[in-house]
C-alpha positions, -999 to 999 in steps of 0.1 A, spaced: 586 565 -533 568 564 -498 534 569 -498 526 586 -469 518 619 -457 511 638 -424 486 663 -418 476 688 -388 443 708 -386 435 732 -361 399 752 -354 382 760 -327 367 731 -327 396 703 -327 429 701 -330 441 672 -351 473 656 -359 472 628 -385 500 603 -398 489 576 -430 515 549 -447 495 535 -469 524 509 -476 524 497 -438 509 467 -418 479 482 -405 496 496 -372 473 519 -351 482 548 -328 446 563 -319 434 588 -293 405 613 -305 387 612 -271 357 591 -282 365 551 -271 342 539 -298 355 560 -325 391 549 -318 380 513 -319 367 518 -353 396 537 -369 416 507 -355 399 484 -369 403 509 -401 439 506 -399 443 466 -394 418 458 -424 432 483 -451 469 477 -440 472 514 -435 496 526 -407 476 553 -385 486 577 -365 458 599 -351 456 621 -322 423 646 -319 418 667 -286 379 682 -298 351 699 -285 339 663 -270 321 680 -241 298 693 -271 292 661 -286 312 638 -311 304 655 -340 334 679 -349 361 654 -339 345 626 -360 337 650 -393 371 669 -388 393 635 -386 373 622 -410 385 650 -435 420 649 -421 421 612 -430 406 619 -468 434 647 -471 462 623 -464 451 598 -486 448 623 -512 483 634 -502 497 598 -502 486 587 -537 498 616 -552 485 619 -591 473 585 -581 494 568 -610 497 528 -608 470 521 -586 441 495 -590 414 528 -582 386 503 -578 381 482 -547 347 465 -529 340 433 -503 314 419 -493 319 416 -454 299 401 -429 303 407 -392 279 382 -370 243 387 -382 252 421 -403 264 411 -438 273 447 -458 288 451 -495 312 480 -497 334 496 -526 351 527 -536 367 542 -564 397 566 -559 390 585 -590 390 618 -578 355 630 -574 335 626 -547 305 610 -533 293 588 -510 260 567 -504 257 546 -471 222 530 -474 227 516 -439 201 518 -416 209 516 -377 182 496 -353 192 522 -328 203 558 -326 235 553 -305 259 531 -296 269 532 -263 274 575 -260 283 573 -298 259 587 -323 250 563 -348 246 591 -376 282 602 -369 293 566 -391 282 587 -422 292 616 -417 328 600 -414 328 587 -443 314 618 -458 343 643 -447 369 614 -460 347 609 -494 348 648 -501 383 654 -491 402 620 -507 386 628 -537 368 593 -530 335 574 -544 324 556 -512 292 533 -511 274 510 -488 244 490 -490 236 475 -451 221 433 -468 209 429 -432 223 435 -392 202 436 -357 230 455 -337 242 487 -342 277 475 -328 280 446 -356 265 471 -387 290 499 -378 322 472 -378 310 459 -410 311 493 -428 347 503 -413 358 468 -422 342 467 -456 351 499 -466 391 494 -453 392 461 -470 382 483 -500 406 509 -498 432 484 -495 426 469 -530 415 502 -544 452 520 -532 474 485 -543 499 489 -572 486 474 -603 512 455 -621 494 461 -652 484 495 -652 516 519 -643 499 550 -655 473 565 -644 442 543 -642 417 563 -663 411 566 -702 407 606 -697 448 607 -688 443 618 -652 424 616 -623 419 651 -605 392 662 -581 378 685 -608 
């Protein structure tokens, strides 16, 4: 069966429209307003494999908050969507990724619950127009809508540029391994018999 799924949000805020394969080759169709922002969920897309397809008109004149936080939950619900009762998959990936002077470890477990700890710190509070705090709260909105476990620890980085690429690397790379069929495992990957959000 494909695993994919589409999903569209609309508030007052943004207006979303969001396509996932999670089967595909990493292929990127990105426009959410924010240059930065669509740099990093390509990069997203190329590390985990996962084909995108993301278009976000938001209330940018604000600031970048809504759009990032509300695609951020758009992408957790169609990975949610996509792995269905998440039978046959490895649940567990990590990497250990280094980008230039920033060196991060990453991993996530698609169990079902959510969390998400990113003890990165950023040497500055933007980069470029893009609000350094905005990387977690990304990763927050996908963590409590995919069900997911997210966490990064930051090992060391000088540029905010470099730190940010290493976390949407590191944590793409583990979402790659973390969605992948297990050849070994063609239930459902968890001694309680299911893995719900509950």
């Amino acid at each position: 069966m494909p695993r994919t799924a589409a999903v569209s949000r609309t508030t007052k805020e943004t207006d979303i429209r969001f396509t996932l394969d999670l089967d595909g080759t990493g292929r990127a169709e990105v426009a959410t307003g924010i240059g930065f922002f669509d740099h990093m969920l390509t990069l997203l897309a190329g590390h985990s494999l996962f084909d995108l397809q993301v278009s976000c008109r938001g209330d940018t004149h604000v600031d970048g908050h809504h759009t990032v936080e509300d695609v951020g939950r758009a992408f957790g619900v169609a990975v949610a969507e996509a792995l269905g009762d998440r039978r046959g998959i490895r649940r567990y990936g990590h990497a250990v990724l280094p980008m230039d002077e920033a060196l991060v470890t990453a991993a996530v477990d698609l169990g079902g619950r959510a969390a998400c700890v990113l003890a990165v710190d950023f040497p500055v509070p933007t980069i470029g127009t893009f609000d350094a705090q905005l990387v977690e709260v990304f990763w927050e909105s996908f963590a409590a809508t995919a069900g997911a476990n997210v966490h990064v620890v930051l090992h060391h980085g000088r540029n905010g540029h470099h730190i940010t690429e290493a976390v949407f690397k590191g944590l793409a790379r583990s979402l790659r391994l973390a969605a992948e069929a297990d050849p070994r495992q063609p239930g459902i990957p968890s001694t309680k018999g299911t893995l719900t959000q509950a």
